[in-house]
One Martini backbone bead per residue (centre of mass of N, CA, C, O) as a GRO file, in nm:
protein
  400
    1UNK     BB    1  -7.804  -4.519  -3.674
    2UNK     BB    2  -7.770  -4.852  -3.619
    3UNK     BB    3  -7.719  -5.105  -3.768
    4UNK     BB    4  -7.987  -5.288  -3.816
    5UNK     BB    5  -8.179  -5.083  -3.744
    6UNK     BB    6  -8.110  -4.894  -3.995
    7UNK     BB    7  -7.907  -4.932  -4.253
    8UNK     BB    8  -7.966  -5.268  -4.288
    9UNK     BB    9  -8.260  -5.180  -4.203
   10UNK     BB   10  -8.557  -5.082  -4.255
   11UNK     BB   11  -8.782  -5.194  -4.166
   12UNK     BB   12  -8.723  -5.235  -3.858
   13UNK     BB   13  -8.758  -4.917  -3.826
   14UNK     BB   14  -9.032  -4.880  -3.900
   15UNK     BB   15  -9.150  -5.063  -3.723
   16UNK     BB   16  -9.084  -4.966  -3.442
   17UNK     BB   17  -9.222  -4.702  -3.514
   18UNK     BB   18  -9.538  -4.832  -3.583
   19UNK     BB   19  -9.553  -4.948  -3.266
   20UNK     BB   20  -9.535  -4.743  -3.066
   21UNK     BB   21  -9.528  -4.601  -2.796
   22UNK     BB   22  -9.686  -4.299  -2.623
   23UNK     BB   23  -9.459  -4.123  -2.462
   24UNK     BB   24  -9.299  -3.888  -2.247
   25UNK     BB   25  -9.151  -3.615  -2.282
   26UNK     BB   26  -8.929  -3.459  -2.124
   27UNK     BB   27  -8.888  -3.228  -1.962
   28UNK     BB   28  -8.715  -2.955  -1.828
   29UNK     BB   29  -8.502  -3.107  -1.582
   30UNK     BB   30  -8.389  -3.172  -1.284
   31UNK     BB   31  -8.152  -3.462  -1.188
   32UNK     BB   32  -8.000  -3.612  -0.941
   33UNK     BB   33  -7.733  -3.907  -0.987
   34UNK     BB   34  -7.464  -3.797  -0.889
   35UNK     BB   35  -7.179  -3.753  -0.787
   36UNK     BB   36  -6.875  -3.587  -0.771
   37UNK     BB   37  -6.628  -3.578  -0.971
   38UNK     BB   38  -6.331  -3.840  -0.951
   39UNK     BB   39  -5.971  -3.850  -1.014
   40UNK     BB   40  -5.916  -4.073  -0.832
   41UNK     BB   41  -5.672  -4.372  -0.883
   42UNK     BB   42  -5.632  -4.620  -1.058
   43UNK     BB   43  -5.541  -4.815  -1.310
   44UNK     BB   44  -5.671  -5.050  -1.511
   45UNK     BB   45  -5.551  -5.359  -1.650
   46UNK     BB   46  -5.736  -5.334  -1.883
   47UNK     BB   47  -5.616  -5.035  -1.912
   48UNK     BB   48  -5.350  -4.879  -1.978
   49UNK     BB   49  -5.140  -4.647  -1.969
   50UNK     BB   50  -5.034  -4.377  -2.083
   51UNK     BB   51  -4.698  -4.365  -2.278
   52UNK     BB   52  -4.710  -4.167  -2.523
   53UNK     BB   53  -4.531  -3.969  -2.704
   54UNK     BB   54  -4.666  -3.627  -2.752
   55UNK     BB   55  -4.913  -3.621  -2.633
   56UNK     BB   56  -5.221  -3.401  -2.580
   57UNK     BB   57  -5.364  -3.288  -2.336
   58UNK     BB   58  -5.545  -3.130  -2.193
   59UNK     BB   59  -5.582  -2.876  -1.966
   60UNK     BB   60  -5.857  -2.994  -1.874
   61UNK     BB   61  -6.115  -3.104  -1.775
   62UNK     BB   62  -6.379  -3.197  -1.812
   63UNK     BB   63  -6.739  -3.059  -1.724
   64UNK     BB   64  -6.916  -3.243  -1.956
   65UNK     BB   65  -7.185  -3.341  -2.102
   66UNK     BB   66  -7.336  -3.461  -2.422
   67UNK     BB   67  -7.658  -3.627  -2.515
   68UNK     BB   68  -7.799  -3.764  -2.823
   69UNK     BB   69  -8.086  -3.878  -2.876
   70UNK     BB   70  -8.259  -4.005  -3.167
   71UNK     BB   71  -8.492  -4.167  -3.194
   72UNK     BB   72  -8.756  -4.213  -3.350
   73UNK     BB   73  -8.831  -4.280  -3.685
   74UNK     BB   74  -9.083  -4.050  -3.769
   75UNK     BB   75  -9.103  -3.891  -3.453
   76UNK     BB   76  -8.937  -3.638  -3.371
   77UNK     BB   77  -8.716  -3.752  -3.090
   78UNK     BB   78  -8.494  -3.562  -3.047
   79UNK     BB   79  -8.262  -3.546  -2.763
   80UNK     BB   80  -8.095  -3.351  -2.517
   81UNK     BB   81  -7.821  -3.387  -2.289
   82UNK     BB   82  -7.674  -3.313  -1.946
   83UNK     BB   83  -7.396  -3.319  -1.816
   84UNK     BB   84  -7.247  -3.210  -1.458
   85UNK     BB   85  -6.975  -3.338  -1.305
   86UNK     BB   86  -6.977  -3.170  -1.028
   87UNK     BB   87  -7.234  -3.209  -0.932
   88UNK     BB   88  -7.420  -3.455  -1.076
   89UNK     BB   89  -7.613  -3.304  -1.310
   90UNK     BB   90  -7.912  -3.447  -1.494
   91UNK     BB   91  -8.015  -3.329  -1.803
   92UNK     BB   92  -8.313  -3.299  -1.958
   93UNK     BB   93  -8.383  -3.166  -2.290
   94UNK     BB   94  -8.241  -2.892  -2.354
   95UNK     BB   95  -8.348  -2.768  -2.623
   96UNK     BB   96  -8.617  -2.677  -2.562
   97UNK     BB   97  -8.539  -2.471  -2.357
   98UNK     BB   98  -8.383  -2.313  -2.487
   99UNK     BB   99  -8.589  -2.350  -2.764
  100UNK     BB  100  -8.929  -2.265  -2.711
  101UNK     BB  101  -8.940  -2.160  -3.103
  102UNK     BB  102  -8.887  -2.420  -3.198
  103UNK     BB  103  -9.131  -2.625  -3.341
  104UNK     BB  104  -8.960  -2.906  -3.369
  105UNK     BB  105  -8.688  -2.904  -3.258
  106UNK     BB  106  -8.462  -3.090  -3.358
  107UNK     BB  107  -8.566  -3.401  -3.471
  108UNK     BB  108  -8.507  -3.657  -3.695
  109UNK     BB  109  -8.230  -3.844  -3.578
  110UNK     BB  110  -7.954  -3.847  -3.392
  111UNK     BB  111  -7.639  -3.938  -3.528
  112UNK     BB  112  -7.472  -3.672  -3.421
  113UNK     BB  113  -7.194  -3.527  -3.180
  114UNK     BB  114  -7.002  -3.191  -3.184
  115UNK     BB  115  -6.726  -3.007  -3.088
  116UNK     BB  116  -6.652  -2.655  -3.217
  117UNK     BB  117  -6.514  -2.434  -3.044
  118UNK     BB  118  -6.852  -2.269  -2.956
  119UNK     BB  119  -6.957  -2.529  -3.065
  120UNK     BB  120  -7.258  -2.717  -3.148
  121UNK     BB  121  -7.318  -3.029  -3.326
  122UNK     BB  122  -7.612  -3.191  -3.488
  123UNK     BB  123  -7.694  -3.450  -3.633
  124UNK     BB  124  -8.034  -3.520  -3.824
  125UNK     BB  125  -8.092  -3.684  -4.023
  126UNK     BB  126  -8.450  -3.716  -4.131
  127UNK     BB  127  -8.405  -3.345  -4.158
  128UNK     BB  128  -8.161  -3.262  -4.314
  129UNK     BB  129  -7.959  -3.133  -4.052
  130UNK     BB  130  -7.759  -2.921  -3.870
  131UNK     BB  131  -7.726  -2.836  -3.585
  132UNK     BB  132  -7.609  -2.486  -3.434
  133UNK     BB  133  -7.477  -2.431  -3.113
  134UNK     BB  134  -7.431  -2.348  -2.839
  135UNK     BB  135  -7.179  -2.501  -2.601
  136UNK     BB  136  -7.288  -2.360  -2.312
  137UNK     BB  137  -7.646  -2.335  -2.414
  138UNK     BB  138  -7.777  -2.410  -2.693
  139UNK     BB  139  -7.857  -2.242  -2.812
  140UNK     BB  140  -7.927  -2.143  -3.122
  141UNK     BB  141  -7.756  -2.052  -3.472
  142UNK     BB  142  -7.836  -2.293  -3.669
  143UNK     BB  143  -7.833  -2.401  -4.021
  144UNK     BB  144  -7.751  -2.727  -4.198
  145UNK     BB  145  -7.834  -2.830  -4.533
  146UNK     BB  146  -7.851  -3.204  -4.540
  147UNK     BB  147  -7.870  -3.508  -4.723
  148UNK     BB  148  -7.895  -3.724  -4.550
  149UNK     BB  149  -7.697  -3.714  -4.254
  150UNK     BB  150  -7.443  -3.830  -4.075
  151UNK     BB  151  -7.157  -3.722  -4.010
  152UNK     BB  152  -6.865  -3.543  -3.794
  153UNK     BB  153  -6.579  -3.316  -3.894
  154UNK     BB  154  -6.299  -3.143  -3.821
  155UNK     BB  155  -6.076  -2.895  -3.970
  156UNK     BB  156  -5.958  -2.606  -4.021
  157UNK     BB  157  -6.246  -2.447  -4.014
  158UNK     BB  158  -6.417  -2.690  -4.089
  159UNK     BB  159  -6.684  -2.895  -4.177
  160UNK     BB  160  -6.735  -3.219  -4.196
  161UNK     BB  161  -7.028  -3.436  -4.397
  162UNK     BB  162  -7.171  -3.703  -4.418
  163UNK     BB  163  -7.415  -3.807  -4.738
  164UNK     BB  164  -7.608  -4.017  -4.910
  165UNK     BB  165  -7.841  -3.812  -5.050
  166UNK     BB  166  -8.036  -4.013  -5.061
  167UNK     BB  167  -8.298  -4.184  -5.009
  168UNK     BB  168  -8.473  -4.374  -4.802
  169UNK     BB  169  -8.374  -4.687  -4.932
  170UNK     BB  170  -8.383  -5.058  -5.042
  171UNK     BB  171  -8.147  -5.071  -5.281
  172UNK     BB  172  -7.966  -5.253  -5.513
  173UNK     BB  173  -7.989  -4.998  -5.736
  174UNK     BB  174  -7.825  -4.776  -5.613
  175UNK     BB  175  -7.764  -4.453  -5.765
  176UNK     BB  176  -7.675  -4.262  -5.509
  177UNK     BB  177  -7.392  -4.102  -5.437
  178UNK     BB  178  -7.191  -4.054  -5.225
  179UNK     BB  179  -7.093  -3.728  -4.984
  180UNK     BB  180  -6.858  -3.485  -4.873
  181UNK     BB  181  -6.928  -3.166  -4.689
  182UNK     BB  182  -6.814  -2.868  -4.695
  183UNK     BB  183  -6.781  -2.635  -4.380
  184UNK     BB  184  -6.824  -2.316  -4.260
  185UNK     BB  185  -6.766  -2.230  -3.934
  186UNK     BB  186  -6.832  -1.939  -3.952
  187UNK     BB  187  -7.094  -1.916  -4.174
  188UNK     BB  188  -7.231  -2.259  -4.249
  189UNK     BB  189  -7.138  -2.274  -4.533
  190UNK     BB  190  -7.135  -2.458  -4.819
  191UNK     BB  191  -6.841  -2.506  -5.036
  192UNK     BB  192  -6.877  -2.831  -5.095
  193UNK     BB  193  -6.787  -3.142  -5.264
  194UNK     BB  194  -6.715  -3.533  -5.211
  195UNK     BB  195  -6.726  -3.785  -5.350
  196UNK     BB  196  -6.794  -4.141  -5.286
  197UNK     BB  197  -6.965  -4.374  -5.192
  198UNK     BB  198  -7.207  -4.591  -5.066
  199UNK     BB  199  -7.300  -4.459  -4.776
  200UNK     BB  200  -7.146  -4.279  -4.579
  201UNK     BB  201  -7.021  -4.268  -4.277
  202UNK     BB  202  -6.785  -4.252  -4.118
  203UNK     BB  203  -6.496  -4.029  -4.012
  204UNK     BB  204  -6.129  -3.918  -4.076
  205UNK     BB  205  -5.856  -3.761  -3.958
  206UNK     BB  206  -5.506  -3.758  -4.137
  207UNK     BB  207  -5.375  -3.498  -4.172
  208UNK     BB  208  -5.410  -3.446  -4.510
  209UNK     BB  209  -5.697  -3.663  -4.477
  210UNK     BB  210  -5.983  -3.830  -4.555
  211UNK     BB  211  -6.178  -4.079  -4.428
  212UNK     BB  212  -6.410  -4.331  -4.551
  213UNK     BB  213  -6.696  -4.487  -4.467
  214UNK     BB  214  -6.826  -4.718  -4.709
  215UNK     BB  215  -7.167  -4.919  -4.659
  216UNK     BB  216  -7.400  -5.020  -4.879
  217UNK     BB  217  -7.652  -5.051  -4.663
  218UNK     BB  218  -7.920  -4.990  -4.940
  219UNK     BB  219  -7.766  -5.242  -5.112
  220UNK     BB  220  -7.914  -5.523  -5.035
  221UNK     BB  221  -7.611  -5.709  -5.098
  222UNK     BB  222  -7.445  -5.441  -5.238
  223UNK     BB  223  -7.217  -5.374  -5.083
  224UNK     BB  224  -6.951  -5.245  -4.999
  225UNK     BB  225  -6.536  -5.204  -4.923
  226UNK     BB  226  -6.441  -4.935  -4.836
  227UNK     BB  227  -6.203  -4.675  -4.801
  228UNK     BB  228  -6.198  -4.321  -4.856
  229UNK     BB  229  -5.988  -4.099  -4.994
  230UNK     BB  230  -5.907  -3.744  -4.898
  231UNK     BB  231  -5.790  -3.470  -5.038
  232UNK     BB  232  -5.778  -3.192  -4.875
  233UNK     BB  233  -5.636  -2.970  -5.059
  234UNK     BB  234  -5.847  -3.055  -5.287
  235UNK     BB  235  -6.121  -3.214  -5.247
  236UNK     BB  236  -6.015  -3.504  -5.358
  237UNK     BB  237  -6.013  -3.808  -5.420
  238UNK     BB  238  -5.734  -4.069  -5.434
  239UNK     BB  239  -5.872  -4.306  -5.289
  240UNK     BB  240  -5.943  -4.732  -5.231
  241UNK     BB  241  -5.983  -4.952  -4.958
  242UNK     BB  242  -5.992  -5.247  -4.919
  243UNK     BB  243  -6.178  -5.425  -4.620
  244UNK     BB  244  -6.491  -5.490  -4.636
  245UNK     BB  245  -6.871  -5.528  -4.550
  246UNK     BB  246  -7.046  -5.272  -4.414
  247UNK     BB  247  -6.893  -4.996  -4.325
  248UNK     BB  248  -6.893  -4.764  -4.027
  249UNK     BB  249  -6.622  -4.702  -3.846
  250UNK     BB  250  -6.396  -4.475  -3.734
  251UNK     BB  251  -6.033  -4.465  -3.576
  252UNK     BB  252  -5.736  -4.294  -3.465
  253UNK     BB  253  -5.451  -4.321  -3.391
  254UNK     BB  254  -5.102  -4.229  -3.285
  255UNK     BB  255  -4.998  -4.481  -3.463
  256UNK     BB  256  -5.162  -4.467  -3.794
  257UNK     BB  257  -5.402  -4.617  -3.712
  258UNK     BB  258  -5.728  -4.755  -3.851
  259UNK     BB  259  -6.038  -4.869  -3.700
  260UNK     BB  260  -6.227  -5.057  -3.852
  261UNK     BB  261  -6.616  -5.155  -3.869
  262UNK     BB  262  -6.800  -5.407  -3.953
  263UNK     BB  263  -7.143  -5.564  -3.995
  264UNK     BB  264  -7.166  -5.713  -4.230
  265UNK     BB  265  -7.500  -5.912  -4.323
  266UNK     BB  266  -7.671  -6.074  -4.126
  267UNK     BB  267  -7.555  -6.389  -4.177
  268UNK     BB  268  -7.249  -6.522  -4.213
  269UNK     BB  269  -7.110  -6.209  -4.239
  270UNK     BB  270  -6.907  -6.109  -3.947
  271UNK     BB  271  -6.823  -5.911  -3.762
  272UNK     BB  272  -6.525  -5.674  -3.764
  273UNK     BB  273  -6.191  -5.590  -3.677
  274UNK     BB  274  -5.993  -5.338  -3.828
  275UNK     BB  275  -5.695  -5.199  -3.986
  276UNK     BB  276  -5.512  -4.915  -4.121
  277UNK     BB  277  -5.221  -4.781  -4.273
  278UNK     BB  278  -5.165  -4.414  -4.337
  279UNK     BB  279  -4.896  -4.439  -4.441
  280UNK     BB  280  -4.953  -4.606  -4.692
  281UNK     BB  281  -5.278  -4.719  -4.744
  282UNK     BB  282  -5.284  -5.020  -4.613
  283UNK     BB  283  -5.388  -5.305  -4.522
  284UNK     BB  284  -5.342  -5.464  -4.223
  285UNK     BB  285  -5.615  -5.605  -4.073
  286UNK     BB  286  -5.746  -5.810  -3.788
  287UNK     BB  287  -6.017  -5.865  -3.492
  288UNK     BB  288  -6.162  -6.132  -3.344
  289UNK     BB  289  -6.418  -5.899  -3.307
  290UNK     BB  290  -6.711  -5.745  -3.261
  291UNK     BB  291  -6.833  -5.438  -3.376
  292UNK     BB  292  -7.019  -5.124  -3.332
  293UNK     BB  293  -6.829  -4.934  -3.117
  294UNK     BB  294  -6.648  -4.698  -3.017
  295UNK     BB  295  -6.350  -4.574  -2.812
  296UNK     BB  296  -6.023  -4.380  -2.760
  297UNK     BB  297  -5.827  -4.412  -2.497
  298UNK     BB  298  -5.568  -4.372  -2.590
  299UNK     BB  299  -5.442  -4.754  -2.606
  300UNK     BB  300  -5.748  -4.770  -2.553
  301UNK     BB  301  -6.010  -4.982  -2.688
  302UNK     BB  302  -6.326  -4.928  -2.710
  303UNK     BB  303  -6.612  -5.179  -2.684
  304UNK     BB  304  -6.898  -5.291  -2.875
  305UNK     BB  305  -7.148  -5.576  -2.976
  306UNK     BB  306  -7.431  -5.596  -3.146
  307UNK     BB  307  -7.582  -5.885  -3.360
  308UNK     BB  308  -7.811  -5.930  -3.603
  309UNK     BB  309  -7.975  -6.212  -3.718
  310UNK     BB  310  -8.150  -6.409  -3.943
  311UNK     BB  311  -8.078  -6.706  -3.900
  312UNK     BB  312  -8.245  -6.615  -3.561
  313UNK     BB  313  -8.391  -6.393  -3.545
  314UNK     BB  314  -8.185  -6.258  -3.303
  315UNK     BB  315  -7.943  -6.164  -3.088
  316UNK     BB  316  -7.674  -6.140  -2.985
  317UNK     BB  317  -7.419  -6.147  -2.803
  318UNK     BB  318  -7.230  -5.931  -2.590
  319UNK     BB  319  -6.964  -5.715  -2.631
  320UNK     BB  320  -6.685  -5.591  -2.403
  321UNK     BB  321  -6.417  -5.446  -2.542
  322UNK     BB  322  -6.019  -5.422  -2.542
  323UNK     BB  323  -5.796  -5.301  -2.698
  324UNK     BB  324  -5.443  -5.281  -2.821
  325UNK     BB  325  -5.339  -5.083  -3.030
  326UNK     BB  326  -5.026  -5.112  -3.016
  327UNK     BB  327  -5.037  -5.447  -3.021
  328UNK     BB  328  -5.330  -5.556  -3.139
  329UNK     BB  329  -5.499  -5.654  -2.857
  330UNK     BB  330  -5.719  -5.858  -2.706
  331UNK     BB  331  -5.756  -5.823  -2.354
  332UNK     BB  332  -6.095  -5.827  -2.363
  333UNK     BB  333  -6.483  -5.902  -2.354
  334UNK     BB  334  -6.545  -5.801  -2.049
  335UNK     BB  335  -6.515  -5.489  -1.823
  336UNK     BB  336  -6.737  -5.596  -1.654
  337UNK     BB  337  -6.862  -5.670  -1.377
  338UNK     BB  338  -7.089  -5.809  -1.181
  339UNK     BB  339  -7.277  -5.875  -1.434
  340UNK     BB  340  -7.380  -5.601  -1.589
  341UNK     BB  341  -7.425  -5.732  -1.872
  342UNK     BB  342  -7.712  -5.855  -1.823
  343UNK     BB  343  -7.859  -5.535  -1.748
  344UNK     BB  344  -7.838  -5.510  -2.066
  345UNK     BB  345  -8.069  -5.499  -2.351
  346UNK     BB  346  -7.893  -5.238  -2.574
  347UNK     BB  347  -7.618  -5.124  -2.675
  348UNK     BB  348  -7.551  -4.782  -2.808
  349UNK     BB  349  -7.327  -4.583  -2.621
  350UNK     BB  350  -6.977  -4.482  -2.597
  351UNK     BB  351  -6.764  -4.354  -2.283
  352UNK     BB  352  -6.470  -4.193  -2.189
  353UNK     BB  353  -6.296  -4.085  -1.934
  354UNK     BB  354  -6.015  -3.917  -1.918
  355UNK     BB  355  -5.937  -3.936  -1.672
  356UNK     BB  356  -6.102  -4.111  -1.427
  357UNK     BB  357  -6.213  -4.356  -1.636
  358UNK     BB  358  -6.493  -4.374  -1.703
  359UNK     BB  359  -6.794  -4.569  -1.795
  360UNK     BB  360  -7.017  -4.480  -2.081
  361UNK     BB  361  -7.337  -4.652  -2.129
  362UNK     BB  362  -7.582  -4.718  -2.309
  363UNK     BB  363  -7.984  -4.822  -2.347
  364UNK     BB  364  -8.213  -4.854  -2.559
  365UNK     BB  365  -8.362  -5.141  -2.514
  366UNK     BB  366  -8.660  -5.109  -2.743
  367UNK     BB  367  -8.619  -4.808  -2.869
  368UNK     BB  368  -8.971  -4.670  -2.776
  369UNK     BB  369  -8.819  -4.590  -2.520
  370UNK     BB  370  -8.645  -4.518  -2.293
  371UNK     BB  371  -8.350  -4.475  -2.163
  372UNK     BB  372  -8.016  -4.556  -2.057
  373UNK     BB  373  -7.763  -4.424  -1.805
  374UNK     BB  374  -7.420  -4.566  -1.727
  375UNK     BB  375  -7.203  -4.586  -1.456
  376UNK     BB  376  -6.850  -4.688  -1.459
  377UNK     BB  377  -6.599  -4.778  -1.333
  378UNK     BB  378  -6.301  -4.853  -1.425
  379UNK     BB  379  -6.355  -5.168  -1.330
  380UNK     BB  380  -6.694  -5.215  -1.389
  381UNK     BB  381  -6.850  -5.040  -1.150
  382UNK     BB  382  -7.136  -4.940  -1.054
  383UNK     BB  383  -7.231  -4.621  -0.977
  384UNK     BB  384  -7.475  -4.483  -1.193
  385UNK     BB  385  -7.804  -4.378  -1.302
  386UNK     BB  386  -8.052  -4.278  -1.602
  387UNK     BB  387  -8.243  -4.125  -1.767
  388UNK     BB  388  -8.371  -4.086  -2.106
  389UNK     BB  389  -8.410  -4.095  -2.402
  390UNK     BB  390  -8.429  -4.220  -2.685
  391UNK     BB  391  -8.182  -4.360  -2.813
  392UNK     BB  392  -7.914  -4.332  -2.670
  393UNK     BB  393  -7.562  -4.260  -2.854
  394UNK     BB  394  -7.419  -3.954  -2.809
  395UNK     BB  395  -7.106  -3.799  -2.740
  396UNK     BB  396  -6.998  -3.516  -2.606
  397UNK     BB  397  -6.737  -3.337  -2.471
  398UNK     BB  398  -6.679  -3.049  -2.213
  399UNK     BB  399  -6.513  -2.770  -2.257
  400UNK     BB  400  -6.377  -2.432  -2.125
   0.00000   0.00000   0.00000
């Protein structure tokens, strides 16, 4: 999960989890709530388009997306949901569906979803376990146990998985560091293991390096502050550069710069957006925007922050902002148009459509109950809206 709510915070989730209503786990069923996907439009002044030489654009357009509901923790409530671009129909919870033989269903806590060749991989934070699964069925193929696992990426066959690896524990001496686990995307089994900081993060792969967001996030106020170097070929550490405290997010661009977001310490010291330059592996700077999650479409870098204060003891003003990552220039603090960000109560997950350029914002609501999946077009103009299950947060994109 994500900023305060999580890893910032364990009292905050436990409580949530702890008073949530009983609310009703979505059947398998399917919903029409969409026209079908046009990709016909201007480009909108506040994202420029593409033209760096180079770049490789798929073959053909995505089909649809799955999004991955987190689920409260301690609830057992991950759900996947599926839209298909073609038709414009979004189904709930396609993995019970798919496999009404798994006892426990998905798992406790969604916090990452990503396609690798002809699968799809769900990290399940608190079941301690990626599924894997057909990513055109949703069918289970396996499972690989890793505790307490937080993000993936993949490299030449191979899949990467942070893990915190001790238990969900708010403890300034927390003495078990983490680790990034090497996984045959063959065979499922886990070949290796690279110790980094404590409580690791997103991962980005770049070159034949792999970057990992350290974020000390269970050992407040001793947090974190590098982001750990990791040589693919020897697959140990091979440095760390110092960015800020409790580092969550990274996004490589193709101009050698790496994202990195900071959560703060959610008293003080305010969320920030920074970038390495991955040509040297040091730090590059800073763009003064609080950010919570990321997508990097092109040259437009969308973001989106919700920033929790003790000292206000709630919920700052959320921004939706876009970065022009080759200027290094925040564009806008708000994409939406019509007063839209006004009808958000939590953001939680975003993604732009590779083509049509539409923005797929997700609303937690109050953590508790069914969350809300908005699109809207390039312009930031609400075109249709959906239910999800709890805490929806994370999209893979499916191609053919």
């Amino acid at each position: 999960m994500k900023s305060i709510i999580y890893t910032g915070s364990l009292l905050v989730a436990i409580f949530a989890a702890a008073c949530r209503d009983e609310v009703e786990i979505f059947d398998p069923e399917v919903e029409v709530v969409a026209p079908p996907d046009s990709t016909v439009g201007a480009t909108p002044p506040l994202a420029p388009p593409d033209t760096t030489v180079g770049a490789t654009p798929p073959l053909a357009p995505p089909v649809g997306f799955y999004l991955l509901n987190e689920g409260n923790m301690g609830s057992n409530k991950s759900t996947l949901d599926y839209f298909d671009f073609a038709t414009g129909t979004y189904h709930r919870n396609i993995f019970a569906a798919a496999n009404p033989d798994v006892p426990m269903e998905l798992g406790d806590v969604g916090n990452d979803i990503a396609i690798y060749g002809s699968k799809l991989y769900a990290v399940i934070n608190c079941s301690n376990k990626v599924e894997v699964m057909d990513k055109l069925t949703a069918r289970r193929l396996g499972q690989i146990d890793i505790p307490n696992c937080r993000y993936i990426k993949f490299h030449e066959g191979y899949a990467y998985v942070t893990s915190y690896a001790g238990p969900v524990e708010i403890n300034p001496n927390y003495e078990q560091t983490g680790y990034v686990a090497k996984i045959d995307t063959a065979t499922l089994r886990e070949v290796g293991r690279c110790l980094v900081g404590f409580q690791p993060d997103e991962l980005e792969v770049v070159g034949g390096k792999i970057y990992v967001a350290n974020s000390g996030g269970y050992m407040v106020p001793n947090y974190e502050n590098t982001v750990s170097v990791i040589d693919i070929a020897t697959f140990t550490e091979a440095k760390r550069i110092e960015v800020a405290i409790n580092l969550h997010r990274l996004r490589a661009d193709r101009r050698g710069n790496l994202w990195v977001t900071s959560r703060g310490d959610y008293y003080d010291v305010p969320s920030r957006l920074y970038w390495i330059d991955t040509n040297t592996d040091t730090y590059g700077g800073m763009i003064d925007v609080a950010a919570t999650e990321l997508y990097l479409d092109g040259d437009s870098l969308y973001l989106y922050s919700s920033e929790w204060s003790y000292n206000a003891m709630g919920w700052g003003g959320f921004t939706f902002g876009i970065v022009d990552v080759a200027k290094r220039e925040l564009l806008t603090r708000n994409f939406l148009a019509d007063g839209e960000e006004k009808k958000i109560v939590m953001p939680y997950g975003i993604m732009v459509h590779p083509v049509s350029k539409d923005i797929y914002l997700t609303d937690a609501a109050g953590f508790t109950y069914p969350g809300t999946l908005y699109c809207y077009d390039r312009y930031g103009k609400k075109k249709w809206e959906a239910q999800t299950g709890d805490i929806p947060g994370h999209f893979a994109l499916l191609y053919e």
